[in-house]
C-alpha positions as CSV (number, residue, x, y, z in Angstrom):
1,X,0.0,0.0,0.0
2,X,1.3,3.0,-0.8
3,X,1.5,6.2,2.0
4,X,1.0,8.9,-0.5
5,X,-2.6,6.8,-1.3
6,X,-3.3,6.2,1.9
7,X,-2.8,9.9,3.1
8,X,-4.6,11.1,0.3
9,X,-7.3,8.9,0.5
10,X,-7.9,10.2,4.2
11,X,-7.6,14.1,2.9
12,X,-10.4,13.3,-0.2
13,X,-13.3,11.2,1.8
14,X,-13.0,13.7,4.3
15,X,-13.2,16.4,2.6
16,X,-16.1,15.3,1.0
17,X,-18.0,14.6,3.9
18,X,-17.4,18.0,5.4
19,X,-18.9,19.3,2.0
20,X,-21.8,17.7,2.8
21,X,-22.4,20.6,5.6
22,X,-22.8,23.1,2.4
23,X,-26.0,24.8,3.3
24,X,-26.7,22.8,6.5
25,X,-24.3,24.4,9.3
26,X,-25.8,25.6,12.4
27,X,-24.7,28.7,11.9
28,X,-23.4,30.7,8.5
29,X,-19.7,31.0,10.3
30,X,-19.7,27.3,10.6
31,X,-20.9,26.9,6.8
32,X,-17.9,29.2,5.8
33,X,-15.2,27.5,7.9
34,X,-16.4,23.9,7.3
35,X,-16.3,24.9,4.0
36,X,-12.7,26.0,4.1
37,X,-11.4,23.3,5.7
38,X,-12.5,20.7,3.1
39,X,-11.1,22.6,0.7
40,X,-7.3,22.7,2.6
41,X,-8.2,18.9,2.4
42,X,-9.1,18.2,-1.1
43,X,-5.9,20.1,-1.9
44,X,-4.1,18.0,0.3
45,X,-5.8,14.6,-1.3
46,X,-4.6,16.6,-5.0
47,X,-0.9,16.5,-4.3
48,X,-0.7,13.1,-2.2
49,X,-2.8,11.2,-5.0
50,X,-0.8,12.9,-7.9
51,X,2.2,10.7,-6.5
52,X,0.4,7.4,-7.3
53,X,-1.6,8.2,-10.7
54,X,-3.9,10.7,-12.2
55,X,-5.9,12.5,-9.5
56,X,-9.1,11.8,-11.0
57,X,-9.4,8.5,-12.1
58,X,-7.9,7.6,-8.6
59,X,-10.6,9.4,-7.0
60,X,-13.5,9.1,-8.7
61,X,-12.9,5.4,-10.7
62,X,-12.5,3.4,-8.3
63,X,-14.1,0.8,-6.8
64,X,-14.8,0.8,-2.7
65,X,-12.4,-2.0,-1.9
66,X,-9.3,0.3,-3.6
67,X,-9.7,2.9,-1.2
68,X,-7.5,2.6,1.8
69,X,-8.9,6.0,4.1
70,X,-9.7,5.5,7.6
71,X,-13.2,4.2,8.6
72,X,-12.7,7.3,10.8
73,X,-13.2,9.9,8.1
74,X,-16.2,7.9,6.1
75,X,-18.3,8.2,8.7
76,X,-21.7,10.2,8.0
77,X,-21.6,13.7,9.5
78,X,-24.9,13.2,12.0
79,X,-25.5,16.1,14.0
80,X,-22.5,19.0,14.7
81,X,-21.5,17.4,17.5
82,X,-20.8,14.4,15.8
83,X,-19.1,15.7,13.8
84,X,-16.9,17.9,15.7
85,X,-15.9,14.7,17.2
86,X,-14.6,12.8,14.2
87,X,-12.8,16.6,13.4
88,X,-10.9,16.5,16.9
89,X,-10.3,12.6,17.0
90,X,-8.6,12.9,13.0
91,X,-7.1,16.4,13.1
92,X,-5.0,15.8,16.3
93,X,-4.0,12.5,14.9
94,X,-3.1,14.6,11.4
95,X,-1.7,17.6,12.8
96,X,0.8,15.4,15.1
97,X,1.5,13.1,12.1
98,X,2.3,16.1,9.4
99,X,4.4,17.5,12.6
100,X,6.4,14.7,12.7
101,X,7.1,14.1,8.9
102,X,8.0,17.8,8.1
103,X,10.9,17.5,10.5
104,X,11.5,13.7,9.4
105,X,13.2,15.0,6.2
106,X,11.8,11.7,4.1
107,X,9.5,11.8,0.8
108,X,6.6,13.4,2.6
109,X,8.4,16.5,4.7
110,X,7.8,19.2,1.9
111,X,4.5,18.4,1.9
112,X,3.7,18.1,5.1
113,X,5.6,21.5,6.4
114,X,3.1,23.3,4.1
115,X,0.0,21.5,4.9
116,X,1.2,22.0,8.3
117,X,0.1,25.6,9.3
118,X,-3.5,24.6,7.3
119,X,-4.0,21.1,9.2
120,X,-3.3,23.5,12.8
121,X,-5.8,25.5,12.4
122,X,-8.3,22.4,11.8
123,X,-7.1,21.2,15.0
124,X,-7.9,24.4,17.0
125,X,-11.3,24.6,15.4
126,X,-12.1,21.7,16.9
127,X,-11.1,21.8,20.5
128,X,-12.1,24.9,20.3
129,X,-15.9,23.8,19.6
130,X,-15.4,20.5,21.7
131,X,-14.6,23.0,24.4
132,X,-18.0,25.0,24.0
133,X,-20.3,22.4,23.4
134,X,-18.8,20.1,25.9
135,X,-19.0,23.0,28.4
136,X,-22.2,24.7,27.1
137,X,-25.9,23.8,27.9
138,X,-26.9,20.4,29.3
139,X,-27.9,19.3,25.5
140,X,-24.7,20.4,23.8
141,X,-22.9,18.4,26.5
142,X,-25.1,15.2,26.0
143,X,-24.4,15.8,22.5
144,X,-20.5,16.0,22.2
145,X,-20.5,13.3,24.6
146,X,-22.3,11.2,22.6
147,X,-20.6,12.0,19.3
148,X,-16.9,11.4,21.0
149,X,-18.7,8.1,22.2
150,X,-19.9,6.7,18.8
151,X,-16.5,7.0,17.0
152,X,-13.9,6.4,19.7
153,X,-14.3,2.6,18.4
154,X,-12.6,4.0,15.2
155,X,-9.6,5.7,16.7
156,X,-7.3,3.0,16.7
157,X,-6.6,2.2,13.2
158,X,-5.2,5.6,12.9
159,X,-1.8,4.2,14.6
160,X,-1.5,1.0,12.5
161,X,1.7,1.3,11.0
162,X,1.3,2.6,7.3
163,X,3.9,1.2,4.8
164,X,6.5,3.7,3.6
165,X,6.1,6.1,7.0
166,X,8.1,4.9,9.6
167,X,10.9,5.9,11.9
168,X,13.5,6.8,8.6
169,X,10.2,9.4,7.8
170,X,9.9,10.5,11.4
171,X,7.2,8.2,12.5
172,X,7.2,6.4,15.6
173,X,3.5,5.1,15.9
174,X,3.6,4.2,19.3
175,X,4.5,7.4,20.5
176,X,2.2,9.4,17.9
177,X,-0.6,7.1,19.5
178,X,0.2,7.9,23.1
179,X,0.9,12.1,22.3
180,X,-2.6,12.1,20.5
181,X,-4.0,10.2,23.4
182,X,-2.3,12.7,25.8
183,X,-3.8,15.8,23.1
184,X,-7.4,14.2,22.9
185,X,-7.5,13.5,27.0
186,X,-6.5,17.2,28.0
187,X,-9.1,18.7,25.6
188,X,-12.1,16.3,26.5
189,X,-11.1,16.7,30.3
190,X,-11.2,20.6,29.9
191,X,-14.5,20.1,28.1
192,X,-16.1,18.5,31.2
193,X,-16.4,15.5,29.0
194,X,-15.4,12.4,29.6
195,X,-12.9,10.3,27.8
196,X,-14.4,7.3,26.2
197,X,-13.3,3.7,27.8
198,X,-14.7,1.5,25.1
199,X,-12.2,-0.3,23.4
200,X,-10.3,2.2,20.2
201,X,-10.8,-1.0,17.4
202,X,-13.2,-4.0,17.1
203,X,-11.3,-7.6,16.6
204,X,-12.2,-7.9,12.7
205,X,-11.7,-4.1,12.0
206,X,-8.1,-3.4,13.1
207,X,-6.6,-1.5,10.3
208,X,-9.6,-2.5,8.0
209,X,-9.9,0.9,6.3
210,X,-6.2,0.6,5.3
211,X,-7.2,-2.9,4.0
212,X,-9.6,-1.7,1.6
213,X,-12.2,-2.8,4.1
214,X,-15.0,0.0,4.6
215,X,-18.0,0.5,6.4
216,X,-21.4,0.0,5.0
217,X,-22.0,4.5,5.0
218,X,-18.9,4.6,2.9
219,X,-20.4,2.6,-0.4
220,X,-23.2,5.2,-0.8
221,X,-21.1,7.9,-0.1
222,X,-18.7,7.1,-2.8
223,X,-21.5,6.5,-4.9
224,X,-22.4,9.9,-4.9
225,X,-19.4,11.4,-4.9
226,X,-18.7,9.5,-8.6
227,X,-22.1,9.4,-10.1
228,X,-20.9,12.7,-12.0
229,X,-17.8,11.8,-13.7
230,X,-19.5,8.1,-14.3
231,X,-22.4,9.3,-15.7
232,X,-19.8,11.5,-18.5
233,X,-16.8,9.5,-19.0
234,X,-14.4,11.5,-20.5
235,X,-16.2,14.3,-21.0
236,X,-14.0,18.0,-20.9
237,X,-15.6,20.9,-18.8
């Protein structure tokens, strides 16, 4: 499998779920910065998926079991807080991954020192709205919680070694697992939330996502995404 696929992969099925908010956000800030961040994303999934092929045949021909994202990042959006959960959960995990391989000098540090600064601010936008709604009104709280609950079972995968990034890239998965678990603890803690105990994989899914193994929201989410470019193969715009 190769990094620059599975990277990219993660950047694209993300990004288009968080395109999904267009015209749905709570609020029209939200719509605006949602936006924005699934476009730092889809730029992201450009670069990393022009290493393997041609951008869009690799996104939008093929099949499910080709994909290796996360489960994590498939998942439907639900409500914000849900949301906001899978945002804190994959953007600490991204922003202390990209950290590591910009100073790792390997294929990926370019990249990742200018994705950087972008994948940050992702990470403060979502402690900074676990912090609100964790600490908000009763219903916000029971909301977050609830939304950090439902995906914590998908958290795990994200620290199954990926072939090509390891220590000669700057990678030490053990310890990017246990500084994101450290990241994740002090923000739900300062949320009044509490941290999930649930185990972070179940026994037929570890690493599944990488595996080409998906969850059953991803097939009609892809679906969608290529019915376009299907419906008009090779047609110019």
């Amino acid at each position: 499998m190769s990094a620059a696929l599975a990277l990219g992969d993660d950047a694209l099925v993300l990004s288009h779920r968080l395109g999904e908010w267009a015209g749905h956000a709570p609020v029209l800030e939200e719509e605006v910065a949602l936006a924005n961040i699934a476009l730092d994303l889809l730029g992201q999934a450009r670069v990393l998926l022009s290493l393997v092929g041609d951008e869009d045949e690799l996104a939008y021909l093929r099949e499910e079991r080709a994909f290796r994202n996360l489960q994590l990042v498939e998942q439907p959006n639900g409500d914000f807080a849900h949301t906001i959960a899978r945002q804190l959960y994959f953007s600490v995990h991204q922003h202390l991954l990209y950290e590591r391989l910009a100073a790792g000098g390997g294929e990926f540090a370019d990249l990742a020192a200018k994705a950087v600064k972008e994948v940050a601010y992702h990470r403060d936008h979502a402690e900074q709205w676990v912090l609100r709604l964790g600490d908000g009104t009763a219903e916000s709280h029971e909301r977050m919680q609830a939304g950090l609950e439902a995906l914590w079972r998908f958290t795990g995968e994200m620290f199954q070694p990926v072939e090509g990034l390891d220590a000669g890239s700057g990678v030490d998965w053990e310890e990017l697992g246990a500084a994101w678990l450290s990241a994740v603890t002090a923000t739900v803690e300062r949320a009044t939330l509490t941290l999930p105990t649930g185990p972070r994989t179940g026994a037929w899914a570890a690493g599944a996502g990488r595996q080409g193994l998906h969850t059953e929201p991803f097939g009609r989410m892809l679906a969608e995404m290529q019915h376009l470019h299907r419906s008009h193969p090779g047609a110019s715009w």
